[in-house]
C-alpha positions in Angstrom: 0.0 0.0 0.0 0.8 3.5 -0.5 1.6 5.5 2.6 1.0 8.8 0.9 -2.7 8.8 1.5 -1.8 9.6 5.7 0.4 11.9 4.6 -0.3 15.9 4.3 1.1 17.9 1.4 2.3 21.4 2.6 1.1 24.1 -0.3 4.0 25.4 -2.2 4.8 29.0 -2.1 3.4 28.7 -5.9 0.1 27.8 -4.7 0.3 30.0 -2.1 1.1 32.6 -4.6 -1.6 31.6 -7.0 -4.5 31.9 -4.7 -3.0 34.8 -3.2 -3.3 36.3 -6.9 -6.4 34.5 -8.0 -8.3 36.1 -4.6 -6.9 39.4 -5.7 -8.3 39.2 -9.3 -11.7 37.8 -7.4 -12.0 41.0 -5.5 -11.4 43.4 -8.5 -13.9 41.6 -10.3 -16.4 42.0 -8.0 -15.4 45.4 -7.1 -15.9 46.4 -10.7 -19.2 44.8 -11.2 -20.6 46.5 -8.4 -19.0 50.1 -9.4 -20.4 49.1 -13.0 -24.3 48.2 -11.7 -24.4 51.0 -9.6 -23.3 53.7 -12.4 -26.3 56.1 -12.8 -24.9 57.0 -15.9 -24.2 60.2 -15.1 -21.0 62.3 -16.6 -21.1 65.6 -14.5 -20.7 63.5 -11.3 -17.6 61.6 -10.6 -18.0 58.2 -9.5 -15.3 57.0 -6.8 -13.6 53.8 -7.8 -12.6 51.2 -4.8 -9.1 50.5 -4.7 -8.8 46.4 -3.9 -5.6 45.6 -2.0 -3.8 42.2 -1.2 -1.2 41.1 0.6 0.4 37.8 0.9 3.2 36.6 3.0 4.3 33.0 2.6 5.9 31.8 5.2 7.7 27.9 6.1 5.1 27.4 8.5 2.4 25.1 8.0 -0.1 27.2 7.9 0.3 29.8 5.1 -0.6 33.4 6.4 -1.7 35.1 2.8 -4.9 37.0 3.7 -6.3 39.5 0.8 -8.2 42.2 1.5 -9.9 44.8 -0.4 -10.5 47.9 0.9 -13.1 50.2 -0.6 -14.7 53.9 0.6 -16.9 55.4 -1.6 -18.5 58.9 -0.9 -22.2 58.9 -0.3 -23.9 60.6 -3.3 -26.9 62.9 -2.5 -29.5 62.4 -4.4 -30.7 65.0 -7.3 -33.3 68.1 -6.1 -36.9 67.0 -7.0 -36.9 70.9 -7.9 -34.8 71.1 -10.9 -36.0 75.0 -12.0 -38.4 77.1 -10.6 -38.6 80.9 -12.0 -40.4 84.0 -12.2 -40.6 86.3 -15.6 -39.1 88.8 -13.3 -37.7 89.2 -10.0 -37.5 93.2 -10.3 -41.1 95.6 -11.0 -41.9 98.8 -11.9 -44.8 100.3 -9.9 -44.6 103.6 -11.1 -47.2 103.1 -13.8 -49.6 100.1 -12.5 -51.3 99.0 -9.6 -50.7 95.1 -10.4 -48.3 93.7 -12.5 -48.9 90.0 -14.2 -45.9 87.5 -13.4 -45.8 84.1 -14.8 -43.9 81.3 -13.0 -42.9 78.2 -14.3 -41.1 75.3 -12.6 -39.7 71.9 -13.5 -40.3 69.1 -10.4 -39.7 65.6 -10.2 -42.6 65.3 -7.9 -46.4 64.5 -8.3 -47.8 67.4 -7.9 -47.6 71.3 -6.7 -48.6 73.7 -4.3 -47.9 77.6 -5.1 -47.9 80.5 -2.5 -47.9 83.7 -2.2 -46.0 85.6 1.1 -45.5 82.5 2.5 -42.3 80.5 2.2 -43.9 77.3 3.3 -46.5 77.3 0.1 -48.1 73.6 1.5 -48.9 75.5 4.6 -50.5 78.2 3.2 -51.2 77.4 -0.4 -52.5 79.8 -3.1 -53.0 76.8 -5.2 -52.9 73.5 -5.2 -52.3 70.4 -7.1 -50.4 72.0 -9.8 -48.7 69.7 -12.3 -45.3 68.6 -11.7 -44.6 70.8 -14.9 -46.1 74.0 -14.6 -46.9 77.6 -15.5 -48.6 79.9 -13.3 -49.7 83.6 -13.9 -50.4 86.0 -10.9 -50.5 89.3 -10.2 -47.5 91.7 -8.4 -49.7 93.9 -6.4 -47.9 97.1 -6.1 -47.2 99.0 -2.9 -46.1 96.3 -1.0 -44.7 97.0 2.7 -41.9 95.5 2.5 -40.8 96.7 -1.2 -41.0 92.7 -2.3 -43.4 90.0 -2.1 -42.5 86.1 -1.8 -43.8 83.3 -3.9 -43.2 79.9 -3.2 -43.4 76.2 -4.2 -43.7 72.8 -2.2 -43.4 69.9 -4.1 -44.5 66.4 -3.4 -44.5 63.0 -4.3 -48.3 61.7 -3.3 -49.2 62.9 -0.2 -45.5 63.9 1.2 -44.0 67.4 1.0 -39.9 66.4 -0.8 -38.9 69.8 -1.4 -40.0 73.5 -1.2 -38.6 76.8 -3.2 -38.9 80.6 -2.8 -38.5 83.5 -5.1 -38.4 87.2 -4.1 -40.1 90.0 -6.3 -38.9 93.0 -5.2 -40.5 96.9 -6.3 
């Protein structure tokens, strides 16, 4: 009989090597699937690539110490404004001639629907209107003579029933 089958093998530094390397290629693989699946396909943002490391140190031991390890930090992206414009045809009147001047606001939301307000900053508080398109156009009217010398307007956006995001412009005399 063959006494080799009660013996142990000791790996060779090769093998040792070779999984060392083969673990290595393991964790970039992975590393750029995940960086690949995740990619929003946005250019303007910068995407943080993890940077997989490995060491391995063969020793004569029996027990080979090669332990790869990957280390990755990625920034935490915020994700984009639902408001993406929100604008008045002027932020500047001239009350010299007219007691009410007509302004048109549009905006641009990535929510469900709108609320616009007028002197308020919280326009789902106190709402002039509501459940404006996500995509809009409204058309008020500046009423000159104000106390202050400017009047607010706002928008609160939301997505069903919750409030995501809220805007304010200032008209001024």
């Amino acid at each position: 009989m063959n006494s080799d089958f009660g013996e142990r093998r000791r790996p060779s530094r090769l093998v040792i090597a070779l999984l060392a390397a083969s673990s290595l290629l393991l964790v970039a693989a992975v590393t750029l699937i995940i960086v690949l699946m995740t990619d929003d396909g946005d250019a303007s943002t910068p995407v943080p690539t993890p940077t997989p490391s490995a060491t391995a140190t063969p020793s004569a031991s029996a027990t080979p110490s090669a332990t790869p390890t990957a280390t990755a930090s990625a920034e935490p992206t915020l994700p984009p404004s639902p408001i993406r414009s929100f604008e008045s045809s002027t932020t500047e009147v001239n009350c010299t001639a007219a007691g009410s001047i007509p302004l048109t606001f549009t905006w641009d939301t990535a929510g469900t629907t709108v609320s616009f307000g007028i002197g308020t900053e919280a326009a789902d508080a106190e709402p002039y209107e509501t459940g404006l398109p996500a995509v809009g156009t409204i058309t008020v009217d500046y009423q000159c003579g104000q106390p202050a010398g400017w009047q607010q307007y706002s928008i609160a956006v939301f997505l069903g029933s919750e409030i995501v995001a809220r805007d304010t412009i200032l008209v001024s005399e």
